[in-house]
C-alpha positions in Angstrom: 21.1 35.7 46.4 19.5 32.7 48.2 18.1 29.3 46.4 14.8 30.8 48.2 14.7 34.2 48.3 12.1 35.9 47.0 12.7 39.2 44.0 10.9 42.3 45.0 7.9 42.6 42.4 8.1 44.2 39.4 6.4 47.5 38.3 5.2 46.0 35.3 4.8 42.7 36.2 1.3 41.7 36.5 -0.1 41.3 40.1 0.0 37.2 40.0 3.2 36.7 38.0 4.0 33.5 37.9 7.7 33.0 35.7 9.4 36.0 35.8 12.6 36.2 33.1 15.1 39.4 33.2 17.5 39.9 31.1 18.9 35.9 31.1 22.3 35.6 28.9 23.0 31.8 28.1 26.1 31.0 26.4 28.8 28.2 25.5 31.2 27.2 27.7 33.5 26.2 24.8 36.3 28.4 23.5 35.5 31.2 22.1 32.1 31.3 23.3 29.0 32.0 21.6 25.7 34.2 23.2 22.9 31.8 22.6 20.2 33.9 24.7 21.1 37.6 24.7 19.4 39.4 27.6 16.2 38.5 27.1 12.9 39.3 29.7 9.1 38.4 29.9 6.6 37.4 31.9 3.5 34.7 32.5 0.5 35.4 35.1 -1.2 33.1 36.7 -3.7 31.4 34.1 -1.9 32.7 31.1 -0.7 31.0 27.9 2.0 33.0 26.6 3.3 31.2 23.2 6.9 31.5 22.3 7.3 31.5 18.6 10.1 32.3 16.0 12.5 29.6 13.4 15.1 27.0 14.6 17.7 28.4 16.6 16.0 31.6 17.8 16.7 30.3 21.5 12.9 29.3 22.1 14.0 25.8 23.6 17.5 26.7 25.1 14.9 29.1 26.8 12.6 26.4 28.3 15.8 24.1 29.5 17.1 27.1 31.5 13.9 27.5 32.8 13.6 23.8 33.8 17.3 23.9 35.7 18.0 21.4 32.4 20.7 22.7 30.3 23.3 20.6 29.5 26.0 20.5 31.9 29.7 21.6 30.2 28.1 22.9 26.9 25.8 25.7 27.9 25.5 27.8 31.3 23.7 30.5 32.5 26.4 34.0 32.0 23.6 36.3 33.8 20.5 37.1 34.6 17.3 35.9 37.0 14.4 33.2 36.3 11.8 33.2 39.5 8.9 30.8 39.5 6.1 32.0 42.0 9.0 34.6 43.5 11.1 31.5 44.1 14.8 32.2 42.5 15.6 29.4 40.6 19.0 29.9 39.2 20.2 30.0 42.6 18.4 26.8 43.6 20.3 23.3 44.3 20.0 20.4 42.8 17.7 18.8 45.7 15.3 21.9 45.6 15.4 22.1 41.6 14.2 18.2 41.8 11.2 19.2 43.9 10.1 22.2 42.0 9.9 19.8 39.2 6.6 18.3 38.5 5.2 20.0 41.5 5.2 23.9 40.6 6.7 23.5 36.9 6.6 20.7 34.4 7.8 20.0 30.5 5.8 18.1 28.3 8.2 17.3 25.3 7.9 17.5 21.7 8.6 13.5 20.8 6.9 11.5 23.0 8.0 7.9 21.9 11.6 9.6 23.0 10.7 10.5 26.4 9.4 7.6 27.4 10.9 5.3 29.1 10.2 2.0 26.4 10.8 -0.8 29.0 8.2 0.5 31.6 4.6 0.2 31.4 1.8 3.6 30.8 0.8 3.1 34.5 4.4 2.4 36.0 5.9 6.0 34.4 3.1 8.3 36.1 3.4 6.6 39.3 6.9 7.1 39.0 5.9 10.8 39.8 3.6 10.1 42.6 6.8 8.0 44.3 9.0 10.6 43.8 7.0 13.7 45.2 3.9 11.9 47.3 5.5 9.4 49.2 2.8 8.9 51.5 0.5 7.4 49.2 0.0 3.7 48.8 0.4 2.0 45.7 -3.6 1.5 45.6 -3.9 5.1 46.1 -1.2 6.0 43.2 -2.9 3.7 41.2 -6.4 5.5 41.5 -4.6 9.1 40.9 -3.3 7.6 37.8 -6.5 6.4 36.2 -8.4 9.4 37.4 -5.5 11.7 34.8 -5.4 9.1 32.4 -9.5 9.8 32.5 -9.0 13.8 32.6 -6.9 13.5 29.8 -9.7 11.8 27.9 -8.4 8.4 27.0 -10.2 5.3 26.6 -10.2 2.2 28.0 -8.2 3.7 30.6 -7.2 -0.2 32.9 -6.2 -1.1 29.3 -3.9 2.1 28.8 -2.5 1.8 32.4 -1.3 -1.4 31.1 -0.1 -0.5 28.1 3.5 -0.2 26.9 4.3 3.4 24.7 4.8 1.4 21.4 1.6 -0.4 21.6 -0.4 3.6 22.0 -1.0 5.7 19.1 1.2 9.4 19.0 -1.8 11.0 19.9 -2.3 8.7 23.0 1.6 9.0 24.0 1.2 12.9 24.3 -1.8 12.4 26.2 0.2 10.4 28.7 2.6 13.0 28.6 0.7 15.3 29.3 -1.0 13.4 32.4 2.3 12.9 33.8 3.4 16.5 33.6 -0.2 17.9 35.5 -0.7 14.9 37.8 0.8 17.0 40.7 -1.3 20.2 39.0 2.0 22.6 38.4 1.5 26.5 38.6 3.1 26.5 35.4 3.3 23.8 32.2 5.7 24.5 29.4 4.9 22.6 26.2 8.0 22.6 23.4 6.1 22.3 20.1 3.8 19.0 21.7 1.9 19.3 18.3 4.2 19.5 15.5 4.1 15.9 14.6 0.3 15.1 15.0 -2.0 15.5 12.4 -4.6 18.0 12.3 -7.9 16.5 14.0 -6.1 14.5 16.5 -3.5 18.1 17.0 -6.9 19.9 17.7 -8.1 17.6 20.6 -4.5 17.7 22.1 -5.0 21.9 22.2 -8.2 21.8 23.5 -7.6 19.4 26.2 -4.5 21.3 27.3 -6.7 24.5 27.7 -9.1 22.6 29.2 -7.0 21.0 31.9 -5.4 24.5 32.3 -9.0 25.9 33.4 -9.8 23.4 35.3 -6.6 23.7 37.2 -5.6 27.0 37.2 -2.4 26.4 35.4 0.2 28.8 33.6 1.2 27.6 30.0 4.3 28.6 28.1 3.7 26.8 24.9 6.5 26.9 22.2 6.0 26.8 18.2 7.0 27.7 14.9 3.3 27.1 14.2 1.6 30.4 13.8 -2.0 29.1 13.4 -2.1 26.8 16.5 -0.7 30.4 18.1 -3.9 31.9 17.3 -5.7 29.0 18.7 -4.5 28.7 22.1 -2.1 32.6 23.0 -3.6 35.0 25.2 0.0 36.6 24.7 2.6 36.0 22.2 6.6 36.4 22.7 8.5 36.4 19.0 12.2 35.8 19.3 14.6 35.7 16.5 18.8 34.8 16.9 18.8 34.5 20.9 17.1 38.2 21.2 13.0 38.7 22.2 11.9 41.0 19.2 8.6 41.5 20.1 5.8 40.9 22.7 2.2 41.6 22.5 -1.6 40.1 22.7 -2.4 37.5 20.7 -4.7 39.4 18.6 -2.3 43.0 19.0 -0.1 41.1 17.4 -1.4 38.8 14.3 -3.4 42.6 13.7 -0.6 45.5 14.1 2.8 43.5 14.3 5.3 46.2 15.3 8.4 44.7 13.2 9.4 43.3 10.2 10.3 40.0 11.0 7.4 39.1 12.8 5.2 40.8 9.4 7.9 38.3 7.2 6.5 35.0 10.1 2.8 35.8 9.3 2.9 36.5 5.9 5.1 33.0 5.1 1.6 31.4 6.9 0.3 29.3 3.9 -3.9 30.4 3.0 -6.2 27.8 3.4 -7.9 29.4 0.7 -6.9 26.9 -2.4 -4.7 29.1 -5.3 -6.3 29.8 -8.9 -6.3 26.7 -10.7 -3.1 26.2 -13.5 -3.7 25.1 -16.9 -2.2 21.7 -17.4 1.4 21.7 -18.8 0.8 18.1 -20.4 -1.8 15.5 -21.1 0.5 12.7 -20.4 -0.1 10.4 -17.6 2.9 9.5 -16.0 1.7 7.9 -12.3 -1.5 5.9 -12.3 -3.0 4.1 -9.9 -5.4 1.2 -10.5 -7.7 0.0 -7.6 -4.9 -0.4 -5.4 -4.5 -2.7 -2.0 -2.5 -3.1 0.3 -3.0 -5.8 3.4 -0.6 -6.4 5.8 -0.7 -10.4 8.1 -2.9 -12.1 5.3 -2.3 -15.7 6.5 1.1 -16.6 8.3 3.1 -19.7 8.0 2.0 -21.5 11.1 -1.7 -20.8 9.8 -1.1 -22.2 6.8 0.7 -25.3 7.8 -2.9 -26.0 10.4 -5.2 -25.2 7.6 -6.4 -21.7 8.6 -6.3 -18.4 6.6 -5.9 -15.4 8.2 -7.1 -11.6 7.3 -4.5 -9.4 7.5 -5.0 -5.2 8.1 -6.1 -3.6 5.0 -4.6 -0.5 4.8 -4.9 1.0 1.4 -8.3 -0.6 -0.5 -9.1 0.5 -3.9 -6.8 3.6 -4.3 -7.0 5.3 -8.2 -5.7 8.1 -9.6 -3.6 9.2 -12.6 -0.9 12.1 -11.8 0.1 14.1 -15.3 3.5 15.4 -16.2 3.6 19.2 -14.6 1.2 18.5 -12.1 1.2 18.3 -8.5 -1.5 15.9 -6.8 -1.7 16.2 -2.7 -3.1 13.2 -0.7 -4.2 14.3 2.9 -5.9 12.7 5.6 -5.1 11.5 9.6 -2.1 9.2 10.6 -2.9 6.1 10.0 -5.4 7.0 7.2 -3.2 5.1 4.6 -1.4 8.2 2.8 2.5 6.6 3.6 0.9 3.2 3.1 0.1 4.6 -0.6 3.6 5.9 -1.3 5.6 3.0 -0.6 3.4 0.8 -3.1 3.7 3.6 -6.1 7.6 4.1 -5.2 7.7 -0.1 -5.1 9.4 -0.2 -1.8 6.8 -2.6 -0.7 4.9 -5.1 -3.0 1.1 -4.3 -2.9 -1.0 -7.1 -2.8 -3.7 -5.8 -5.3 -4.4 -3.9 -8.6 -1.4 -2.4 -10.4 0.8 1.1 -10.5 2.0 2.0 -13.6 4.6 4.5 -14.5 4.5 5.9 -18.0 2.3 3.2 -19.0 4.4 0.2 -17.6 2.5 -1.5 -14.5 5.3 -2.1 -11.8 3.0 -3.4 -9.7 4.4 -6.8 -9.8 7.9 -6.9 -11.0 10.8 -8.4 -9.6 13.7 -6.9 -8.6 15.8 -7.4 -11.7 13.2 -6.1 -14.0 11.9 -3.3 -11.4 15.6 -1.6 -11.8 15.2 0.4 -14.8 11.9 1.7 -13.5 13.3 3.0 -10.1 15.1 6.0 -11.6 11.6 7.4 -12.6 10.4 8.2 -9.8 12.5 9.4 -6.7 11.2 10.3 -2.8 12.2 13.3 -0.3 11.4 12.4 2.6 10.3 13.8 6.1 13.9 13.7 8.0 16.6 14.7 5.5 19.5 14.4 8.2 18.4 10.8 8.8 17.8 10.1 4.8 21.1 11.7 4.1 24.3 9.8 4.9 26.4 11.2 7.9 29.4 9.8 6.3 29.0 10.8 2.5 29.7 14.6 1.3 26.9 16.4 -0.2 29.2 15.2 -4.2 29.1 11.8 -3.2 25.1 11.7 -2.1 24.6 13.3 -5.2 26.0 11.3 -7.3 25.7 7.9 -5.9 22.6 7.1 -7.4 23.8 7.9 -11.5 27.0 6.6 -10.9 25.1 2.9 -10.0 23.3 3.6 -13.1 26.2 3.8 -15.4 26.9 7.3 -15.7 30.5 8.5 -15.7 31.3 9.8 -12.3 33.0 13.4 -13.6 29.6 13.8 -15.8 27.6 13.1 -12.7 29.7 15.8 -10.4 29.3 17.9 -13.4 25.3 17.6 -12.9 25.6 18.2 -9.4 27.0 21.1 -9.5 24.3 22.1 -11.7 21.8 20.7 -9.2 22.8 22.7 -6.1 22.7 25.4 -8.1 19.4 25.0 -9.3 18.0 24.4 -5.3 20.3 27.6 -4.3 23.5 26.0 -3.0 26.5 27.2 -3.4 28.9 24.8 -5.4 31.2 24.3 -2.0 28.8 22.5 -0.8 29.7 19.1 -2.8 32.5 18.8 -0.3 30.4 19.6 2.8 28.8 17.0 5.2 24.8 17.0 5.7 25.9 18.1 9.6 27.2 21.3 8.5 23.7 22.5 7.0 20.7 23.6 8.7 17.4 22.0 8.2 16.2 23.9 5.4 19.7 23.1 3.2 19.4 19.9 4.0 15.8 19.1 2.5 17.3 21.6 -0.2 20.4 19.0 -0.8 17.9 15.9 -0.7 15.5 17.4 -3.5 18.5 17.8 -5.4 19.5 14.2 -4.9 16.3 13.2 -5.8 16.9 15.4 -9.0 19.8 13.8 -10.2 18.4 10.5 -11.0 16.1 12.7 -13.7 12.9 11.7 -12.4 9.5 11.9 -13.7 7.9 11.8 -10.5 8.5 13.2 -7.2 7.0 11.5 -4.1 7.3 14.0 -1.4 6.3 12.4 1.6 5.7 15.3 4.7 8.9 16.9 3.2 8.5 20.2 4.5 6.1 19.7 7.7 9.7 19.7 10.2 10.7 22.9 9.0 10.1 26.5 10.2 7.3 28.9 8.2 9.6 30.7 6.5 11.9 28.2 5.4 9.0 25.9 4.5 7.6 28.9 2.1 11.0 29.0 0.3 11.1 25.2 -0.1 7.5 25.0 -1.5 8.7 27.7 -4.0 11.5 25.6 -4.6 9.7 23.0 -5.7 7.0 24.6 -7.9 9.9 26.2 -9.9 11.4 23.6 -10.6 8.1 21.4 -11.7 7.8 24.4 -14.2 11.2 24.1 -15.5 11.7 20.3 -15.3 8.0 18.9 -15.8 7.9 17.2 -13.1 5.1 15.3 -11.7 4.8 15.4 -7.7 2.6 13.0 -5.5 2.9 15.0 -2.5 2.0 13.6 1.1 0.7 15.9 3.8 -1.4 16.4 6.6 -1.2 19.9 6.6 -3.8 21.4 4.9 -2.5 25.0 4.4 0.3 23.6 2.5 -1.8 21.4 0.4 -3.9 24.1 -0.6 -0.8 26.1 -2.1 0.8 23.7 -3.9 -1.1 21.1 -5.3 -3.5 21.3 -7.9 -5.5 18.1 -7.1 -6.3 16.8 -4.4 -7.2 12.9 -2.6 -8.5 12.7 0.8 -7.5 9.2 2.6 -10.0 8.0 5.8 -9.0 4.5 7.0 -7.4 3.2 3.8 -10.2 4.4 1.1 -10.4 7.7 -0.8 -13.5 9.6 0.6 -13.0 12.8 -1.6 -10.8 13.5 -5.2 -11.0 16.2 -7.4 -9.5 20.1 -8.2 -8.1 21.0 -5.5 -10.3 24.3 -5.0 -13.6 21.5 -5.0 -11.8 19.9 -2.3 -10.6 21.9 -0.1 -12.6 25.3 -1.2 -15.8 23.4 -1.0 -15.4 19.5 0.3 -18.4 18.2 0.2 -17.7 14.6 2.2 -18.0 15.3 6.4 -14.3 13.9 7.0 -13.1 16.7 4.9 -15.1 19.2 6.1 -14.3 17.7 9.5 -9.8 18.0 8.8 -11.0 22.1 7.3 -12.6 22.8 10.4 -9.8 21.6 12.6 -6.6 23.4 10.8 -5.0 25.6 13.0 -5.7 29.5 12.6 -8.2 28.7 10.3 -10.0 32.1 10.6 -7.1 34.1 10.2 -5.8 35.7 7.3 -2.4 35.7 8.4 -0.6 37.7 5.3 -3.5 40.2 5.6 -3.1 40.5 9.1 -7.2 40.4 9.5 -9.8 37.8 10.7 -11.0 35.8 7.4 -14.5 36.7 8.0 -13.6 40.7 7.9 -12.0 39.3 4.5 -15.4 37.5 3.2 -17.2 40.5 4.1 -15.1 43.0 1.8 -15.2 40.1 -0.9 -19.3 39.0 -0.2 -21.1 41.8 1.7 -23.6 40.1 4.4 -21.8 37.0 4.1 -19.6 35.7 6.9 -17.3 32.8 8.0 -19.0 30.2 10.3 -17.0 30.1 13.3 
């Protein structure tokens, strides 16, 4: 077959079909060889969003890469099958022709903006760089005007000042905004978007969706938009495509499917969906205090050494102003807001790995607000942090054993006593004991956070300080790391300040609840006031804008069909 020649239509493609996928098989080219897509088939019309869904390594990105002509040459090829874009064979196509197609008929916006961009050019110089590639006829006034006309589509401000602008002086937000300019500046038939949104938070993820559905109207645009994020499905899907270990399981209508899903594992996605509907309050397992807060402050700048030496003072960013709370043993206490709102700002003072320039955090009644690093020592081991990333808080180089017991062994205790409590520990997380001589490579993601919990564990903490540990990690996976953690609060005691912006989680885990806005606490209290009631606008502002939020996903039913079974006559305000 031809790079150009055109696939006789389908009888049950739709009339204006623009991506066409049958039966594609993509393997590895090592030895033995492993199936990475097996077979699999669909279809997007013109105007369409289908949304690829399903966990890490179901094949949803290797799928996109083929599509793109970008899979990485010597490790994985193409064993079978047709893609056609607009009739158009691409599999077939060369190099030159793949290059053109790019951009102008099909673009990629990626999930990590801050990767993608080039660092060391300017805003401006990167879309251009599209314009010189495919419209060489324009001048450079001309490109410039096309470039400020889809930096203004996309709803920036300020847009000279953006042109102008390097990525790391732009907020995330911004960056996939400019991504997304540069992928429909040459208006594509069809945009494919790998999981844009799983890093944003929720008000500023909500303004990305709509503005991709709007730009898709306005242009007439196919979308093939992958996630792992079941509410933002129901947001944006007309269709929905689930696929699970390389294979396409199941493939329906967006609201077919979160109503009558035909198989099990796509019952199992929905139904690990978090509620937004705050659980039943616990009784407290302790009176005892063991995190407080007291009118925390953090500023960043204050006055610099070259002001001081000519007399001036400077301000400085205030980033956290005023922050208090208390956090008792047993209990879980969630602190939610926007990037940039001053919830990471927060943990760093309280875990002392920055110095906070006002009031005092004490831990079991000792304020380490202030103490130097000598005296600060015996205080560290109360209170331990999982973080976002576990491969990158993990050392490559150490086994699982020696992570584990790093930590106690600096501390004094005997090294065979602290293997001993590993052991114990990967038990307790549900690892086998093996796994001590394992590296953090040879785990997937959910393991890993698993493995990092139970380092965090084996200093014997008080408090936990879980800083967006589960937000990088697929529905299901998440849903067994949550339950992770609340079993082990109930056997251990433990106390966990736990740092989110999404709000589904929040409202499963936590039992109280502090909502950040621009440094300051706007809202605090139970966490079904909060978030089952909020009475401040910024928190009725994040409820509204959480994904899916009128779905009952577990109950595979609309949330206001739900309120009406519960509260005849009353229903959910869309």
């Amino acid at each position: 077959m031809t790079a150009m020649q055109a696939m006789p239509p389908s009888p049950t493609a739709p009339a204006e079909t623009v991506l066409e996928l049958r039966e594609l098989v993509v393997r590895t080219q090592s030895s033995p060889a492993k199936t990475i897509l097996k077979g699999i088939s669909f279809d997007i019309a013109a105007g369409e969003t289908l949304c690829l869904v399903g966990e890490s390594g179901s094949g949803k990105s290797v799928t996109s890469l083929a599509i793109m002509g970008l899979l990485p040459k010597g490790i994985l090829e193409v064993a079978r099958g047709e893609i056609h874009l607009e009739r158009q064979a691409l599999l077939s196509a060369t190099s030159r022709q793949l290059r053109d197609l790019r951009a102008q008929r099909v673009a990629m916006i990626f999930q990590e903006p801050m990767t993608a961009l080039n660092p060391l050019m300017r805003v401006g110089e990167q879309i251009e760089e599209v314009l010189v590639m495919h419209q060489r006829g324009l001048s450079s006034g001309q490109r410039r005007e096309r470039v400020l006309d889809m930096l203004d589509q996309v709803q920036l401000p300020d847009i000279e000042r953006v042109y102008e602008s390097w990525p790391h002086q732009l907020s995330g937000g911004q960056r996939q905004r400019i991504m997304i300019a540069m992928a429909l500046i040459l208006e594509p038939r069809l945009l494919i978007a790998d999981e844009p949104t799983t890093a944003l938070d929720v008000t500023t993820q909500q303004q990305i969706l709509k503005l991709i559905k709007a730009l898709q109207q306005r242009h007439g645009t196919s979308v093939l938009f992958i996630t792992h994020d079941m509410g933002v499905v129901a947001d944006i899907a007309d269709r929905v495509c689930v696929m699970r270990h390389g294979e396409v399981v199941e493939t329906q209508p967006i609201e077919a499917l979160l109503r009558h899903p035909r198989t099990d594992y796509t019952r199992q996605l929905l139904q690990a969906v978090p509620s937004l509907r705050p659980r039943p309050a616990r009784e407290v397992m302790s009176p005892e205090v063991v995190l407080e807060a007291i009118e925390l402050e953090m500023r960043y700048g204050g006055t610099s050494r070259w002001q001081r030496l000519r007399g001036q003072s400077g301000t400085g960013k205030l980033a956290a102003h005023d922050i208090s709370f208390a956090l008792r043993r047993g209990r879980t206490l969630g602190i939610v807001g926007e990037s940039g709102s001053g919830k990471s700002t927060v943990a760093r003072c309280v875990m002392r790995m920055i110095a906070p320039t006002g009031g005092g955090v004490r831990v079991l009644g000792k304020d380490i607000a202030s103490l130097g690093r000598a005296a600060l020592k015996p205080h560290r081991k109360r209170i331990q942090m999982i973080f976002q990333d576990p491969f990158r808080s993990l050392n490559p180089r150490l086994t699982v054993g020696a992570s584990l017991i790093e930590g106690p062994v600096n501390y004094g205790t005997p090294k065979a006593e602290a293997l001993t409590r590993a052991a114990e520990l990967l038990a307790l997380v549900g690892l086998p004991e093996d796994a001590l001589e394992r590296y953090p490579h040879q785990f997937s993601g959910g393991q890993r956070q698993r493995i990092a919990i139970a380092r965090a564990l084996a200093m014997e903490p008080d408090v936990l300080v879980a800083d967006e540990a589960v937000s990088a990690l697929d529905v299901s996976v998440q849903t067994q790391v949550l339950a992770l953690l609340a079993d082990i609060q109930q056997r251990l005691g433990v106390a966990v300040l736990f740092i989110t912006h999404d709000l589904r989680v929040a409202a499963q885990i936590c039992d109280e609840v502090m909502v950040m806005q621009q440094g300051e606490i706007v809202e605090y209290g139970p966490a079904g006031e909060v978030l089952g009631a909020p009475k401040h606008a910024y928190t009725q502002s994040l409820m509204l804008a959480a994904p899916g939020r009128h779905w009952d996903f577990a109950g595979f039913k609309p949330l206001d069909e739900v309120y009406r079974a519960e509260r005849p006559g009353v229903s959910l305000a869309r």
